[in-house]
Structures are given as structure tokens and as C-alpha cells.
mmCIF file of the C-alpha atoms, coordinates in Angstrom:
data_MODEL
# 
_entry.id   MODEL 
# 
loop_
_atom_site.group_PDB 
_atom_site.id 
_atom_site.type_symbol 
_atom_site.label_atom_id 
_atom_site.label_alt_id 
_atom_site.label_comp_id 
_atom_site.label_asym_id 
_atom_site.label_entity_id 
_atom_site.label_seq_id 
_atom_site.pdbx_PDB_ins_code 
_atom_site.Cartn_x 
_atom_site.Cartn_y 
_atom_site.Cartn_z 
_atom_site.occupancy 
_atom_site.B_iso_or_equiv 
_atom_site.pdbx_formal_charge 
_atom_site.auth_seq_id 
_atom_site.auth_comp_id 
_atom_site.auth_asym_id 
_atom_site.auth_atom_id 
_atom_site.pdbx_PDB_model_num 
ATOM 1   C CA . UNK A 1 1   ? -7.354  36.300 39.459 1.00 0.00 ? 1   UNK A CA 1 
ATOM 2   C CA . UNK A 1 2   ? -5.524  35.387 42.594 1.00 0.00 ? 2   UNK A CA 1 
ATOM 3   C CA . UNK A 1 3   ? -2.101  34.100 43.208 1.00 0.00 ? 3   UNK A CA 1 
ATOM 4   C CA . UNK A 1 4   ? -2.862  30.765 43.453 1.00 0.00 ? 4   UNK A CA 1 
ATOM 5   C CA . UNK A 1 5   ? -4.877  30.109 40.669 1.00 0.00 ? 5   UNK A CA 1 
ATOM 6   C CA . UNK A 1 6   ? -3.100  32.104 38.739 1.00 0.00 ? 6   UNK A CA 1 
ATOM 7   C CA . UNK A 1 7   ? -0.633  29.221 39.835 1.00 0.00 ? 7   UNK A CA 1 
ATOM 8   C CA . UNK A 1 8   ? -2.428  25.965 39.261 1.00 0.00 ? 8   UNK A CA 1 
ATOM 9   C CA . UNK A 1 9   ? -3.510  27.622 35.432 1.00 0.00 ? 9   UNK A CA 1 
ATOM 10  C CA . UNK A 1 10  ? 0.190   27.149 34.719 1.00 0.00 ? 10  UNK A CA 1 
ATOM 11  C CA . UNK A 1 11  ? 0.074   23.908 36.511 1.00 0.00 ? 11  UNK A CA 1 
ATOM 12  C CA . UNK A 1 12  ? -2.989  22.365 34.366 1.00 0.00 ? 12  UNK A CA 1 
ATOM 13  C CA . UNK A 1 13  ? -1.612  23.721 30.903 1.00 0.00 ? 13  UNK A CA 1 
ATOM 14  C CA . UNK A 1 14  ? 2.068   22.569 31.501 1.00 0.00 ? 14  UNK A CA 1 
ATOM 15  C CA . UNK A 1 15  ? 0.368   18.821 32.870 1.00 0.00 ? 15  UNK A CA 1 
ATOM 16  C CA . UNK A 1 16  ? -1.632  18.805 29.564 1.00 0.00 ? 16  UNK A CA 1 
ATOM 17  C CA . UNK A 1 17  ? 1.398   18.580 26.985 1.00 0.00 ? 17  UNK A CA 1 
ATOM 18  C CA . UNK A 1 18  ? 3.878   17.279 30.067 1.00 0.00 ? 18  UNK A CA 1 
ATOM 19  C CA . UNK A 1 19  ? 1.598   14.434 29.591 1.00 0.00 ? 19  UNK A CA 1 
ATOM 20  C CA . UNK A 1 20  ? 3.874   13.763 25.892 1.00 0.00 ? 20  UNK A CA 1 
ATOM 21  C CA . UNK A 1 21  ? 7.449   15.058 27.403 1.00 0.00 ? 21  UNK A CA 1 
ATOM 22  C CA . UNK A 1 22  ? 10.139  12.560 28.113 1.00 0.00 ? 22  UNK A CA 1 
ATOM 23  C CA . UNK A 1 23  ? 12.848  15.063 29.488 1.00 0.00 ? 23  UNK A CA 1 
ATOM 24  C CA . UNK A 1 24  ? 13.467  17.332 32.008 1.00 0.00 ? 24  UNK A CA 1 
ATOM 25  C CA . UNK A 1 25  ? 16.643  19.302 31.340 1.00 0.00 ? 25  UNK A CA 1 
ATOM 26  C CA . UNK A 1 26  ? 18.208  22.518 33.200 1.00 0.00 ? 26  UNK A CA 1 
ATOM 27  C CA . UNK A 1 27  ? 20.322  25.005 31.744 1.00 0.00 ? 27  UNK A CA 1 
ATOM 28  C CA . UNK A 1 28  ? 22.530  27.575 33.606 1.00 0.00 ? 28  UNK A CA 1 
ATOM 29  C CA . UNK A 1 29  ? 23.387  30.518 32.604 1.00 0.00 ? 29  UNK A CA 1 
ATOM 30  C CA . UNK A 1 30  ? 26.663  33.233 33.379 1.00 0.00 ? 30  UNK A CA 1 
ATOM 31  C CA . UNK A 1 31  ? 26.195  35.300 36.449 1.00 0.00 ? 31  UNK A CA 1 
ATOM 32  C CA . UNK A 1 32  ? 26.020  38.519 34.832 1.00 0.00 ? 32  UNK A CA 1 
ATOM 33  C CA . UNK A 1 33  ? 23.662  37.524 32.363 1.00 0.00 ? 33  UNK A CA 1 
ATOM 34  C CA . UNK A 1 34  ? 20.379  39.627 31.601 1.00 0.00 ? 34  UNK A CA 1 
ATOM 35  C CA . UNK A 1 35  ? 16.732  38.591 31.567 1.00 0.00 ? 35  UNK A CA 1 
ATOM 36  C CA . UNK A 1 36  ? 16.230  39.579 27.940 1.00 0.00 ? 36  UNK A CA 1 
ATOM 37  C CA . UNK A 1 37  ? 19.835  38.063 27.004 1.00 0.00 ? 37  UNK A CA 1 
ATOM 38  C CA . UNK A 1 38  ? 18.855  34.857 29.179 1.00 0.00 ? 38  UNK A CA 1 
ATOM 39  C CA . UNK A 1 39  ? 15.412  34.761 27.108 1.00 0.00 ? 39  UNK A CA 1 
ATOM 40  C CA . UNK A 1 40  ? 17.452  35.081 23.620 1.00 0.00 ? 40  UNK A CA 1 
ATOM 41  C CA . UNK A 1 41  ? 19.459  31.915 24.569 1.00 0.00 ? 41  UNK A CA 1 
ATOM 42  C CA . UNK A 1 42  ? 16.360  29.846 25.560 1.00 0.00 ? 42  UNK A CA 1 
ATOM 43  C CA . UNK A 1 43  ? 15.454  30.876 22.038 1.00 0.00 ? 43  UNK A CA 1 
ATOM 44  C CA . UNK A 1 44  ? 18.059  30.262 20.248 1.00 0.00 ? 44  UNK A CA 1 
ATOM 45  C CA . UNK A 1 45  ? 18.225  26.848 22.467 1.00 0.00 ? 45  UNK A CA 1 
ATOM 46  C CA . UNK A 1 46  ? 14.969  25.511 21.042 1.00 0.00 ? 46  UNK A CA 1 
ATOM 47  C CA . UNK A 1 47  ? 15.424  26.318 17.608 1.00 0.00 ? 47  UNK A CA 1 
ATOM 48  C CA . UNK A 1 48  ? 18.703  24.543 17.314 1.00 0.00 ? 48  UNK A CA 1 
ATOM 49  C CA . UNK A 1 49  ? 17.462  21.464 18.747 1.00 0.00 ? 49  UNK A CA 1 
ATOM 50  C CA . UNK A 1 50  ? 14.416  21.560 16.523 1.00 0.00 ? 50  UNK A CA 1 
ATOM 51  C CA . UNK A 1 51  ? 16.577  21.641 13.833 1.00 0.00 ? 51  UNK A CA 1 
ATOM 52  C CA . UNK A 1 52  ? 19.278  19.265 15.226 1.00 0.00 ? 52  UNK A CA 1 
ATOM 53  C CA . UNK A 1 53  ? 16.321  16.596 15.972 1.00 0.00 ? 53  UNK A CA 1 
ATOM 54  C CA . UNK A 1 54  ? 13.705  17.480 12.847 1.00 0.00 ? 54  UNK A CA 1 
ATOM 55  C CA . UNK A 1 55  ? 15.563  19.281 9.964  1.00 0.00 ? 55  UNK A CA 1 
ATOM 56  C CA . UNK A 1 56  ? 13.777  20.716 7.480  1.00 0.00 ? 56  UNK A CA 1 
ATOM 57  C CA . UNK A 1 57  ? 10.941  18.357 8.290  1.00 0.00 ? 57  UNK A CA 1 
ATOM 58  C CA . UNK A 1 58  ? 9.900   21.248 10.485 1.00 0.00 ? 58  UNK A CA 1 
ATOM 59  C CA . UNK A 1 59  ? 9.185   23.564 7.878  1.00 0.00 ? 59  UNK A CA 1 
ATOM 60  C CA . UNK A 1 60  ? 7.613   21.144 5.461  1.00 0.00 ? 60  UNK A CA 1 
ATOM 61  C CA . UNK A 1 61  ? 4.019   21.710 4.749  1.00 0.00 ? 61  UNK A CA 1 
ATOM 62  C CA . UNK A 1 62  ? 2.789   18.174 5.291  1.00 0.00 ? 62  UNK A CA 1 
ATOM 63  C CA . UNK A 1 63  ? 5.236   17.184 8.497  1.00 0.00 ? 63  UNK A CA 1 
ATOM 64  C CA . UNK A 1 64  ? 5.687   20.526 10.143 1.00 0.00 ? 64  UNK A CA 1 
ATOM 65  C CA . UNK A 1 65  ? 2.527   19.687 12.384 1.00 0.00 ? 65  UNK A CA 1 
ATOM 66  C CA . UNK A 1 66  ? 4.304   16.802 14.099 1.00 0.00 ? 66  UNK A CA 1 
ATOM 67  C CA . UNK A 1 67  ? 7.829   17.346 13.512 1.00 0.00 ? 67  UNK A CA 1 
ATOM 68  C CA . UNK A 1 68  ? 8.780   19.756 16.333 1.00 0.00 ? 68  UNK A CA 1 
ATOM 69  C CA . UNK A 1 69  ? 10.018  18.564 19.997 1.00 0.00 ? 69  UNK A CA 1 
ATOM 70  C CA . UNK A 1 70  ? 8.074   20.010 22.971 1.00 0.00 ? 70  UNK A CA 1 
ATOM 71  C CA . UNK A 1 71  ? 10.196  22.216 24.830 1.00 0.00 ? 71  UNK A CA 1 
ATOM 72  C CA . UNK A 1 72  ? 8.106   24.486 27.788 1.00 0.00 ? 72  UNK A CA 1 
ATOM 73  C CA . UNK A 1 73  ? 10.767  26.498 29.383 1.00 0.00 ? 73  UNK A CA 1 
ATOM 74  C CA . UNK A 1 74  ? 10.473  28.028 32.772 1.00 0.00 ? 74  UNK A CA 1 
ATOM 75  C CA . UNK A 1 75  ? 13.436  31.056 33.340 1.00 0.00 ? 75  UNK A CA 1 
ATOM 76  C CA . UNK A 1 76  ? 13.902  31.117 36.963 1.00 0.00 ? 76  UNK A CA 1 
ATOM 77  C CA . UNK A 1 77  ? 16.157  33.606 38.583 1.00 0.00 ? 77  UNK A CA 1 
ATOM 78  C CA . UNK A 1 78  ? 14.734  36.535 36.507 1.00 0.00 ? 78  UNK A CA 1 
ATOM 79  C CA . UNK A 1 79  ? 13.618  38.326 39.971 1.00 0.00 ? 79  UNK A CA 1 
ATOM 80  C CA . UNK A 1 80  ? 15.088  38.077 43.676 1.00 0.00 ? 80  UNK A CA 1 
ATOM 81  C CA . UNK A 1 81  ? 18.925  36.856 43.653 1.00 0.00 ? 81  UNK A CA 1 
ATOM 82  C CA . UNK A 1 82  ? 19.138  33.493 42.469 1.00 0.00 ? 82  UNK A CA 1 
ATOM 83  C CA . UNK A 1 83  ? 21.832  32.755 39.085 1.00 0.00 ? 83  UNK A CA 1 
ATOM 84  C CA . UNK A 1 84  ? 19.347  32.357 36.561 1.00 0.00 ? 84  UNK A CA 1 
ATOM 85  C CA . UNK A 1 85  ? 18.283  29.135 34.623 1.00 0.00 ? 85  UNK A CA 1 
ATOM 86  C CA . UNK A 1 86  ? 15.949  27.355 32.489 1.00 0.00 ? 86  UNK A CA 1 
ATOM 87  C CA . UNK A 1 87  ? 14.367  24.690 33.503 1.00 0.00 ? 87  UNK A CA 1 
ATOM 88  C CA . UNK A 1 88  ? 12.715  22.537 30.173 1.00 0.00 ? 88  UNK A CA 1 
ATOM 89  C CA . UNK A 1 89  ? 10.193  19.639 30.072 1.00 0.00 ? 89  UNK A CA 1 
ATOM 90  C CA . UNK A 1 90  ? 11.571  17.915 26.538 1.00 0.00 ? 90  UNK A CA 1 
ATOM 91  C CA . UNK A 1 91  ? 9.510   15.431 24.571 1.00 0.00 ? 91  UNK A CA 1 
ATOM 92  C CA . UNK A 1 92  ? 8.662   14.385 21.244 1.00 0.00 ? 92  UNK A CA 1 
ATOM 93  C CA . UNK A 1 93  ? 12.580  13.429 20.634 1.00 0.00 ? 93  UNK A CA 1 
ATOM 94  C CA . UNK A 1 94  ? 12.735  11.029 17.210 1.00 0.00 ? 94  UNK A CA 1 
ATOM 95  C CA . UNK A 1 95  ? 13.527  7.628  18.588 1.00 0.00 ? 95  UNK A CA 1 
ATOM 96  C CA . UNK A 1 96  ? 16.838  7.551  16.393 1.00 0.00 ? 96  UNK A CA 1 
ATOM 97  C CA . UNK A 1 97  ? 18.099  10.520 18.263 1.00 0.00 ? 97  UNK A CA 1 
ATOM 98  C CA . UNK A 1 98  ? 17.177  10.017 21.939 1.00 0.00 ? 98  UNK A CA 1 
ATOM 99  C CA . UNK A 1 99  ? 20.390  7.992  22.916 1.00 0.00 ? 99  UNK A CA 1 
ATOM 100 C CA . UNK A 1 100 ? 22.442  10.900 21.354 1.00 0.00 ? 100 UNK A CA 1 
ATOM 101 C CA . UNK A 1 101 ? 20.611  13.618 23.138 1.00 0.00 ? 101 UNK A CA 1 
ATOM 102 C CA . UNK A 1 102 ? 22.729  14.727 25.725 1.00 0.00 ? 102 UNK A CA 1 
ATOM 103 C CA . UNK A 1 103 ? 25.602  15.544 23.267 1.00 0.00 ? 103 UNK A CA 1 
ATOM 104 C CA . UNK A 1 104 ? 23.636  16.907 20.902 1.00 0.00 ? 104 UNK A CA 1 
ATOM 105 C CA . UNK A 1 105 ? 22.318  19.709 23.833 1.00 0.00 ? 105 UNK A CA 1 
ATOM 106 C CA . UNK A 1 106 ? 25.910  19.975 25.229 1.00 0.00 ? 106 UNK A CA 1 
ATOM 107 C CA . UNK A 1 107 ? 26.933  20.799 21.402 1.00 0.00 ? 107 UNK A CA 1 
ATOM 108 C CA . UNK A 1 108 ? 23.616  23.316 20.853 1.00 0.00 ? 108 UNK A CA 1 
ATOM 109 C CA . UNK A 1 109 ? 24.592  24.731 24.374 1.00 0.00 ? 109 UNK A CA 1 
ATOM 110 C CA . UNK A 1 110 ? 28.226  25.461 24.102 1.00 0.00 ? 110 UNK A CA 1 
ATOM 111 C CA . UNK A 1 111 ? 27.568  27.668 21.333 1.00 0.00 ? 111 UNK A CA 1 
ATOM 112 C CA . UNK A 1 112 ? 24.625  29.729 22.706 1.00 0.00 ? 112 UNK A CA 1 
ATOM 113 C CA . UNK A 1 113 ? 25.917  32.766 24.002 1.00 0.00 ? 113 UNK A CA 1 
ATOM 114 C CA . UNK A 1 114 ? 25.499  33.401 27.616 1.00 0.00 ? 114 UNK A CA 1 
ATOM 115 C CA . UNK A 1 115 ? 25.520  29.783 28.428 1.00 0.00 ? 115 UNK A CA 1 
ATOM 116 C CA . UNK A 1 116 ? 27.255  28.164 31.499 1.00 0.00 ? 116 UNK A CA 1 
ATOM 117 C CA . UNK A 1 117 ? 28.978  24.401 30.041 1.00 0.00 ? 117 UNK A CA 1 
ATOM 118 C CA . UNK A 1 118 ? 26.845  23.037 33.062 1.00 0.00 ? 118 UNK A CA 1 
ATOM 119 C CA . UNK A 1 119 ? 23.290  21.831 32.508 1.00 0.00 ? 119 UNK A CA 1 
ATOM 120 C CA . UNK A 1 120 ? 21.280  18.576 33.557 1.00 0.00 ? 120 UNK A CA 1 
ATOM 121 C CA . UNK A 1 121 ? 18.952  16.077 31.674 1.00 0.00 ? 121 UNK A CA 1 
ATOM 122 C CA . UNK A 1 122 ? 16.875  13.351 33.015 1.00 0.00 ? 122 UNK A CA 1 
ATOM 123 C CA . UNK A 1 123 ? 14.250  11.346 32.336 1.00 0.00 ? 123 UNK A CA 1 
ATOM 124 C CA . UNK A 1 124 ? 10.820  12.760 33.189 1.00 0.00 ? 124 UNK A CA 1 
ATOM 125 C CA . UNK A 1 125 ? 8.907   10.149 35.665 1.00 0.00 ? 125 UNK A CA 1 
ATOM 126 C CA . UNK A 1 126 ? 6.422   12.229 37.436 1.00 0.00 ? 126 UNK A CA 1 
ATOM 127 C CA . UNK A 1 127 ? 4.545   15.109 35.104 1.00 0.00 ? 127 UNK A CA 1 
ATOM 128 C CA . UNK A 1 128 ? 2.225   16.278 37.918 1.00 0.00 ? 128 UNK A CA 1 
ATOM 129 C CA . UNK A 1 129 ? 5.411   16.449 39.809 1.00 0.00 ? 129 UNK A CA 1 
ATOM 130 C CA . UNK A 1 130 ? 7.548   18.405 37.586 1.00 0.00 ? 130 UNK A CA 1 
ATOM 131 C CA . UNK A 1 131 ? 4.332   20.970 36.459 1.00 0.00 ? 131 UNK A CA 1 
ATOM 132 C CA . UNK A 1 132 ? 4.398   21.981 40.105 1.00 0.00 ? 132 UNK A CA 1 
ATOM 133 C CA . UNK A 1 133 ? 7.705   22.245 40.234 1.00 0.00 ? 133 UNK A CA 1 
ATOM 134 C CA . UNK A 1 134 ? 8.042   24.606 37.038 1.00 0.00 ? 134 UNK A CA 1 
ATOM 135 C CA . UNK A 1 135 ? 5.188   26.491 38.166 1.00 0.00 ? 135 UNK A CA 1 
ATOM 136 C CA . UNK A 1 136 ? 6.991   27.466 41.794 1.00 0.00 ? 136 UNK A CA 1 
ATOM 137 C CA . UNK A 1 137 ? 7.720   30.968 41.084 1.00 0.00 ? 137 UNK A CA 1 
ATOM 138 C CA . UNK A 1 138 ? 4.294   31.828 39.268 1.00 0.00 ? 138 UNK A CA 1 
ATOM 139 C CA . UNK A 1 139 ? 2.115   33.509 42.188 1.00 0.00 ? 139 UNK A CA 1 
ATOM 140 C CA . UNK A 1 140 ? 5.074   33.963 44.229 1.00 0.00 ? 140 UNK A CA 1 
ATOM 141 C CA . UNK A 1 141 ? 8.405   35.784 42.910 1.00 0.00 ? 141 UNK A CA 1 
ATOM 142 C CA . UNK A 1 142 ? 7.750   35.735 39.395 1.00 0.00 ? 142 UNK A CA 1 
ATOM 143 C CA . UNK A 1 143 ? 4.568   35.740 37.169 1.00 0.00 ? 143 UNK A CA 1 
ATOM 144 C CA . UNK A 1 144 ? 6.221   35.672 34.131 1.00 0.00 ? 144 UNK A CA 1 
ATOM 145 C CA . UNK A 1 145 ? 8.847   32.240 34.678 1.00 0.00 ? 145 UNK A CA 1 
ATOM 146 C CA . UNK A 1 146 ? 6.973   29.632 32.598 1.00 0.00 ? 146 UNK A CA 1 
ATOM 147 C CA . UNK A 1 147 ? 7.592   31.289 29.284 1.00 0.00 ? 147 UNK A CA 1 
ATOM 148 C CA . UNK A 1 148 ? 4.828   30.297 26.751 1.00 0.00 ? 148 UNK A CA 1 
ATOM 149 C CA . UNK A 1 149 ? 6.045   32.900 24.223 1.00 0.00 ? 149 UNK A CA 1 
ATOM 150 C CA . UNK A 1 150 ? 9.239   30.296 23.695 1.00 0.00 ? 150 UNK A CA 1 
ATOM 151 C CA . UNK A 1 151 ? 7.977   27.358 24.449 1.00 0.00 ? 151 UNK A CA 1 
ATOM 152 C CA . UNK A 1 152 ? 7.875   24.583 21.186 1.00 0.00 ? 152 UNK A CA 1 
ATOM 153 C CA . UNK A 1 153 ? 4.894   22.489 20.667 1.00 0.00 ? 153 UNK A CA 1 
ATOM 154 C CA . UNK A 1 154 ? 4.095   20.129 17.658 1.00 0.00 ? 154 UNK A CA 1 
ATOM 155 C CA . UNK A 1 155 ? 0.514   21.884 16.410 1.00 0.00 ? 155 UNK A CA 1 
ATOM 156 C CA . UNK A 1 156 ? -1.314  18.416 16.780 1.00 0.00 ? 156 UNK A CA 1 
ATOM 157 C CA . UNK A 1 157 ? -1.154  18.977 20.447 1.00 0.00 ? 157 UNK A CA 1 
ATOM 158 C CA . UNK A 1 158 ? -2.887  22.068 20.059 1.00 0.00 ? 158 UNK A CA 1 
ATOM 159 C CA . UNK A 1 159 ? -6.579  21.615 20.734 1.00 0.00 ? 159 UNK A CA 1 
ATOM 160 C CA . UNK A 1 160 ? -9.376  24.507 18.916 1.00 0.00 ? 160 UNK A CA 1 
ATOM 161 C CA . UNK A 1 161 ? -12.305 25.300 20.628 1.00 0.00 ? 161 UNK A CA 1 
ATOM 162 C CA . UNK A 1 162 ? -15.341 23.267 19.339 1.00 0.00 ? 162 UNK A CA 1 
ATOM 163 C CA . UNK A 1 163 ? -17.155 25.553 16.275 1.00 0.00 ? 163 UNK A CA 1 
ATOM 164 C CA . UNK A 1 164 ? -20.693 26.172 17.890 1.00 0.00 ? 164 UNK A CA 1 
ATOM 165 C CA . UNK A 1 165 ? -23.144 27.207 15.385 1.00 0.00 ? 165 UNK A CA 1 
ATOM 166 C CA . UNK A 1 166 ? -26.218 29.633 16.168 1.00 0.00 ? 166 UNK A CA 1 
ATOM 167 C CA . UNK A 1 167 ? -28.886 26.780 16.453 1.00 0.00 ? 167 UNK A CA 1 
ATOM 168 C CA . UNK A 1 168 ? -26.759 24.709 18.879 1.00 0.00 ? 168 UNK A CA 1 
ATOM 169 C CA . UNK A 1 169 ? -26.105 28.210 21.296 1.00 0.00 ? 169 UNK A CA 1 
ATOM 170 C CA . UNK A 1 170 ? -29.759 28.954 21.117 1.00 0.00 ? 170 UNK A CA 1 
ATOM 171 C CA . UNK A 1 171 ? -30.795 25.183 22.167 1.00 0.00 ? 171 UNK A CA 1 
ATOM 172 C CA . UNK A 1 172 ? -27.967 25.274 25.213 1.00 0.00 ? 172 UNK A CA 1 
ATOM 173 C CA . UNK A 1 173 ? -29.585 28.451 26.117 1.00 0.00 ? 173 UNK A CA 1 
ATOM 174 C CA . UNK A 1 174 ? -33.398 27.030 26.012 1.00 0.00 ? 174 UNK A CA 1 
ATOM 175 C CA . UNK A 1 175 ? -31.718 24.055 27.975 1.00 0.00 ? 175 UNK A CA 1 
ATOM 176 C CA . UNK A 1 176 ? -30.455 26.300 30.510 1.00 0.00 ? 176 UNK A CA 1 
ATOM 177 C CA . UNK A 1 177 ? -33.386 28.735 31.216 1.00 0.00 ? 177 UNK A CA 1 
ATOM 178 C CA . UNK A 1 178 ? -35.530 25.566 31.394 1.00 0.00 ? 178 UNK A CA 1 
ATOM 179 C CA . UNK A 1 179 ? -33.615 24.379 34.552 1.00 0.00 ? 179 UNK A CA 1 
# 
């Protein structure tokens, strides 16, 4: 797989639950920070806010499948010379909490270790926009920025490949060799 494709994957899959974000939010971290230590603090990030904005409604077995924010972060800085930073498309915030949300992340991110006090959170207007714009390193500098392995998505969003059973393969496959 090429570069570039390898850059507009990324693109499609962070469009497809962008789509349900309302957020974009960037965190900074300390200079002298590590990848793996700047990774930890994403994580630790994302679970506090799930918790801050859900509760224990995310571990319940009937609400767990909706009761999770989306939170796809992208750790730029990791390679080259930039600070590094997390850049994170938010969504799926309970009404209720949305006009809080900025001091509820300034509270979450004063307490994760390695944090800088400085981070930024606007609305999200443009998703094709801001899937590019996450994907920028992926090709380039850095492969690994959008990190899926952190990201937060309520299971509903998550679609499963359609079961196929024997008899429908074999008909698309007479279908096929009869074109």
C-alpha cells in the first residue's frame, strides 16, 4: 500500500464516525515528554472523560453500547522536532454536560501527568476538513499519529460485516462467472 492511500484510509475511517463528533480539542504536552508517556496521558485522558461525562453507565450491560463519547486521537510530534500533542475529534457529549465541557477537560487535564495547562476546544464545523487535517502526518512523517488503539467509540457506531451464508457466495459467484 502506498503513502497516499495509506493516507486517505485514515481519512475515510476518521470521516465515518467524525460524521457524529461535535469537538475538536488539542492537548499539549511538556517538552521532555516521551512517546509512550505522551500515549499513557491520551489514555488516561479518555477514560476520565468517559467517566466524567457517562459514569458507570459505561460499564452497564444494557447502556454501555451508547454511553461512551467518541474521542479519535491523533499524537503528533512523536517523530521529527515538533512539541508533541494530541489532537481529538470529541462527540457524543450528554447534552446536560456540553456547556460544562471545557472545565470539566481543564479539570481531567491538570491532573494527567505530563500535561501542559494549555489545550484548545472548538466546535467541529467541517469533518472532511478536520479528517484531513488529523490524517497530515500519516504517509508523510508518521504512520502511526491517528491512534486507533486509544481512540473511544460508542459500539453502535461499529458496523459488522454482513454474515454471508454458503448459498448466497455460491450464487454471487455463478453471477460473476456468467458476466
Amino acid at each position: 500500500m502506498n503513502n497516499h492511500n495509506l493516507q486517505r484510509g485514515h481519512q475515510h475511517l476518521l470521516n465515518r464516525y467524525a460524521n457524529f463528533a461535535s469537538h475538536i480539542l488539542t492537548l499539549t504536552m511538556k517538552d521532555d515528554i516521551s512517546v509512550h508517556a505522551a500515549k499513557s496521558a491520551v489514555r488516561y485522558f479518555i477514560t476520565r472523560l468517559n467517566w466524567q461525562m457517562y459514569g458507570h453507565r459505561t460499564r452497564a450491560a444494557r447502556t454501555k453500547s451508547k454511553c461512551r463519547i467518541i474521542a479519535i486521537p491523533a499524537i503528533e510530534g512523536q517523530c521529527g522536532n515538533k512539541r508533541i500533542h494530541a489532537h481529538l475529534i470529541l462527540g457524543n457529549i450528554p447534552a446536560g454536560r456540553n456547556e460544562n465541557l471545557g472545565k470539566t477537560i481543564q479539570g481531567i487535564w491538570n491532573t494527567t501527568s505530563g500535561s501542559n495547562p494549555r489545550f484548545d476546544l472548538a466546535p467541529l464545523y467541517d469533518t472532511d476538513g478536520i479528517s484531513f487535517y488529523l490524517a497530515k502526518e500519516v504517509g508523510h512523517i508518521n504512520n502511526d499519529a491517528i491512534t486507533w488503539d486509544l481512540a473511544s467509540v460508542p459500539s453502535v457506531l461499529h458496523t459488522r460485516p454482513k454474515q454471508q451464508s454458503v448459498a448466497d457466495a455460491r450464487r454471487t459467484l455463478a453471477k460473476l462467472s456468467n458476466k
